[in-house]
C-alpha positions in Angstrom: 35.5 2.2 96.2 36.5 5.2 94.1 36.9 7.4 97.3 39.4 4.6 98.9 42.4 6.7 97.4 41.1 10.4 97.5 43.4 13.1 99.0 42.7 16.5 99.7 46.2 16.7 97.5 47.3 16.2 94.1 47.4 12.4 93.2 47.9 9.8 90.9 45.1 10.5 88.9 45.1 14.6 88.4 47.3 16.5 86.0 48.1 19.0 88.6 51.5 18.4 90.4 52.7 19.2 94.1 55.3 21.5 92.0 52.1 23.6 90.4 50.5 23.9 93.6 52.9 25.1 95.3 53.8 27.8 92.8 49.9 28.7 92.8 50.5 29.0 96.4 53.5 30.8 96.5 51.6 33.3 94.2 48.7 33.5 96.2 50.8 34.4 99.1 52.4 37.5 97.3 49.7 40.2 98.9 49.9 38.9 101.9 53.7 39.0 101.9 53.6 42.7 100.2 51.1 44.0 103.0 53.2 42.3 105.9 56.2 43.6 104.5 53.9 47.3 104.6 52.6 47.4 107.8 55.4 45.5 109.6 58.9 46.6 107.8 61.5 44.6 106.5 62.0 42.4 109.2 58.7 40.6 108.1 60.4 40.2 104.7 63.6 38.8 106.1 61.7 36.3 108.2 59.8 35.2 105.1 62.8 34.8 103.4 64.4 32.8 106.5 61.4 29.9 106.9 61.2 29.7 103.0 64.8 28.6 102.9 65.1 26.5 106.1 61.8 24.8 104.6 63.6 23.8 101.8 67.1 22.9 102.6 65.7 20.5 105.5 62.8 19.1 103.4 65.3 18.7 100.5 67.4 15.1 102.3 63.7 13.9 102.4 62.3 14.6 99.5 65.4 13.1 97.9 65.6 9.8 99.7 61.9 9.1 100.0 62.6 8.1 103.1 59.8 6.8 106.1 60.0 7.1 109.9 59.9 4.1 111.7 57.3 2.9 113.6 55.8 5.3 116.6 54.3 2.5 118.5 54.2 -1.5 118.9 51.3 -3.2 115.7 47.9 -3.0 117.2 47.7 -6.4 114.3 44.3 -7.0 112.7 42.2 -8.2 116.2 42.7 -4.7 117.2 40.9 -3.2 113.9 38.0 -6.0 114.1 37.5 -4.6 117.6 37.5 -0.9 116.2 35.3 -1.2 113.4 32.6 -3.0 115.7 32.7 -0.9 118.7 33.6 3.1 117.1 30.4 4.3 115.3 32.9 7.2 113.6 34.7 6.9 110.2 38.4 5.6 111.0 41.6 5.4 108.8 43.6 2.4 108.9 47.1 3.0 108.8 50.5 1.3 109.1 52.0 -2.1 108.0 49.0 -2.5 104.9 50.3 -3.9 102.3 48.8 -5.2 98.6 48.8 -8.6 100.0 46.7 -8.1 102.7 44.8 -4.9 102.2 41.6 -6.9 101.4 41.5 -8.9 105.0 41.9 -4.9 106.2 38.7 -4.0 104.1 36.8 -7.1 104.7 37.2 -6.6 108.9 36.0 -2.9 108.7 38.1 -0.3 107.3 36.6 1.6 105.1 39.5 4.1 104.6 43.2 2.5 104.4 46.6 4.5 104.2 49.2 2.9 102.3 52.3 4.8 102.4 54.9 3.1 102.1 53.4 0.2 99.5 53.0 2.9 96.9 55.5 5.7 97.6 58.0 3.0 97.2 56.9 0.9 94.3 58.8 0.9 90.7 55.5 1.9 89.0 53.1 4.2 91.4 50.1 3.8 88.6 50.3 0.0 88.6 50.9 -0.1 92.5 47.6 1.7 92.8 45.8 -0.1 89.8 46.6 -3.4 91.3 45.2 -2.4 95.2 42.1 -1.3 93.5 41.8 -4.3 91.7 41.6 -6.2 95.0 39.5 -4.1 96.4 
């Protein structure tokens, strides 16, 4: 059950932030950015430049309201994921509309993997959110 909430990002439980990953990427990218900037001229610069900002002042209204997109299709509901874990012999994720209260009929009809995004982006205490799933499971 300790894989149930591992990410290839940072998470809860690391002392590494998206903040000091980023920087170790942005410094990572330096060379690449120097030998582009080299062989292709300013103009690689200046397009660098250009995505890095548009990143950020469109990411920015997100990253601020925490916001989630709505649904992108109809609930497939929880005879749909029985069906799934009995017929696909590949590993699966379950995702969308899990929440605390019901993420241990999810577990107990198949799904070995859940995503809960919402349930824990938006709760008060993310540590306590994530103690308290993992106390069900």
């Amino acid at each position: 059950m300790a894989n149930l909430f591992r990410s290839s990002g940072p998470h809860i439980e690391s002392p590494e932030t998206i903040e000091t990953n980023m920087w170790s990427v942005v410094i990572a990218l330096i060379p690449a950015l120097i030998a582009g900037t080299y062989f292709f001229g300013l103009y690689a610069l200046y397009l660098v430049l250009a995505s890095a900002l548009s990143a950020v002042l469109f990411e920015k209204p997100f990253v601020k309201s925490k916001a989630t997109f709505g649904d992108v299709c109809d609930p497939v509901g929880l005879e749909y994921l029985e069906y799934v874990a009995q017929n696909i012999e590949i590993p699966f994720v379950a995702i969308g509309g899990i929440k605390e209260h019901n993420v241990e009929q999810v577990w107990d009809l198949g799904a070995r993997c859940v995503c809960m995004v919402t349930e824990i982006v938006g709760a008060e205490d993310i540590r306590a959110k994530i103690a308290s799933i993992r106390s069900r499971l």
